[in-house]
N, C-alpha and C positions, 0 to 999 in steps of 0.2 A: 529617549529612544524606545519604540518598541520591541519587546522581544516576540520574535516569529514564534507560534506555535504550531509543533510540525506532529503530524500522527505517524503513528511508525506499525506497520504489521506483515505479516508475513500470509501469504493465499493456502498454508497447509498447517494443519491440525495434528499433524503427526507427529510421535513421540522421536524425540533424536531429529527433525527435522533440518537439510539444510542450511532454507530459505529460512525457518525462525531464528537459525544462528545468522544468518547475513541481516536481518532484520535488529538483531539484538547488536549487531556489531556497527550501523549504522545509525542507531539510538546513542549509543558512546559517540560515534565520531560528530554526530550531528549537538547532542551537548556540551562536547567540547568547543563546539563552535559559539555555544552561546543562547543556542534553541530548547526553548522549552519542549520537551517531549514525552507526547503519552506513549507508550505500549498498549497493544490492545492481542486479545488474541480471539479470534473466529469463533472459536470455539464455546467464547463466554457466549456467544448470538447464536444460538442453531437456529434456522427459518427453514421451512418447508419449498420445496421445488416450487418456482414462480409460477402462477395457472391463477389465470385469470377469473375465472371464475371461482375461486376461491376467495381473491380478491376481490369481488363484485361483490363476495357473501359477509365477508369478514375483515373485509379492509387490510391495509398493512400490517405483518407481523408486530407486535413490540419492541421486539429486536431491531427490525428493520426501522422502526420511528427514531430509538434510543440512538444506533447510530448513525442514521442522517442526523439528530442533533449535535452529536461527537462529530462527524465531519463539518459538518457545517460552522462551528467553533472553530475549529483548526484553519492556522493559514495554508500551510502545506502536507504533505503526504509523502511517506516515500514506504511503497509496497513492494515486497521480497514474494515474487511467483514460481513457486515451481512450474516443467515444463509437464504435459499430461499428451500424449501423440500430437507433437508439435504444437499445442494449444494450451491455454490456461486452460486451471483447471476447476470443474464444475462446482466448489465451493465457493473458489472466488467469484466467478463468474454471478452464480447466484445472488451471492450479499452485493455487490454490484447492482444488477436488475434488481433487487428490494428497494434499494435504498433511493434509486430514480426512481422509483415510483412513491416515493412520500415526495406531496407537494404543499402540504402543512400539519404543523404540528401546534396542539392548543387552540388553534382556530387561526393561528399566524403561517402567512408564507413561510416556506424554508425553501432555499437552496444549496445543497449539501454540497455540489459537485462545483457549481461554474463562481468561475476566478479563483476557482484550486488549483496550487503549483503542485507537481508531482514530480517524483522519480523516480524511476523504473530497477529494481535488479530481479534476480535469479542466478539461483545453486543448482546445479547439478552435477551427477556424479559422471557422467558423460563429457566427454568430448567438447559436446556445445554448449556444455553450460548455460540452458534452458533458451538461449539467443531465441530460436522460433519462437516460444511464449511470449516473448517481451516483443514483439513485433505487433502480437497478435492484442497482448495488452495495452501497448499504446493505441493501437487502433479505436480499442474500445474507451478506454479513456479521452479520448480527442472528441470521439462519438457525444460523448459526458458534458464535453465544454468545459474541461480543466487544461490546464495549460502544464504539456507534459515538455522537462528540457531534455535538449538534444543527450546529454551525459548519461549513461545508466551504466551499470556494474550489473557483467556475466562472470559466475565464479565456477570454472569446471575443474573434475575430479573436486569435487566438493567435499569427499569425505577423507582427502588429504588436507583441506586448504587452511583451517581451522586453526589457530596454534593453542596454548591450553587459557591463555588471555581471551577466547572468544574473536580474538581478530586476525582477518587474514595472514597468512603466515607467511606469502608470499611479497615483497614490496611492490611489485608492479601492480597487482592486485590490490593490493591496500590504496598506493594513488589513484588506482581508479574508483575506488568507494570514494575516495578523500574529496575526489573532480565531484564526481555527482552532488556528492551532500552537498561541495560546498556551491554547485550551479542552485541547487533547489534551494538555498537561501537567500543566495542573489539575489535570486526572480521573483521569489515571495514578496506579495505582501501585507507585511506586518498588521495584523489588526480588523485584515478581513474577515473575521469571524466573529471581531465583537463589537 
């Protein structure tokens, strides 16, 4: 049997972030399932605001090559969004647009994106629990041709939800991380990446 290998990140850079603790808390729950799982964080990749003409000059970032080959390896994904005025926000967005725009690497095809399983959450310290982002990021993920499942984890007042285990401290919360991971396993599949 294969084991799925699932990438795991979070769309914010910030110190104390949320989203990197729901991401970090869905790296555990997703290894306990059995999945191989990388960490990554945005911030190893800085890339420059997409402009085409830049690209016309100098082709895709490095970063942006390195990880369309990281995605591309990966059967599934599951990305932890902050919400930024009701939208993702302009990091992720960016490494996103990098990363469809490599369409080989080494001189070979790559498709980094399609027949990627995904899962969607967000932390916020609000109310809604970044829900408008992840609307807006499934959007943009479908856009991609990755195949995103119905299940995603919104975790509000985010900066109670925590417990000192890194994992939701709330149970109903927790089954809902539990649903997602375990939908984005389901649907994966195994071996797409290699």
């Amino acid at each position: 049997m294969t084991i799925p290998k699932v990438l795991v990140f979070a769309g914010s850079v910030r110190s104390g972030s949320f989203n990197r603790q729901l991401a970090e808390a869905a790296a555990k729950v997703l290894a306990l399932k059995g999945a191989d799982v990388t960490m990554l964080s945005l911030a190893d990749y800085p890339m420059p605001i997409l402009d085409q003409n830049l690209e016309k000059e100098k082709g895709a970032p490095d970063n942006a090559i390195r990880l369309a080959r990281m995605f591309a390896a990966h059967d599934a994904a599951f990305i932890a969004s902050p919400e930024y005025n009701a939208s993702i926000p302009p990091l992720l967005k960016n490494t996103l647009d990098w990363i469809s725009r490599v369409r080989q690497v080494d001189g070979e095809a790559v498709k980094p994106f399609e027949a990627l399983t995904v899962a969607l959450g967000a932390a916020s310290n609000g109310r809604l629990g970044g829900i408008r982002a992840l609307y807006h990021l499934r959007a943009v993920m479908m856009a991609l041709r990755t195949q995103v499942v119905s299940e995603q984890c919104s975790i509000h007042f985010a900066g109670e939800a925590f417990g000192e285990d890194g994992m939701p401290a709330d149970e109903r919360v927790a089954g809902i991380l539990d649903n997602a991971c375990r939908s984005l396993l389901d649907h994966c599949t195994p071996g797409r990446g290699r």
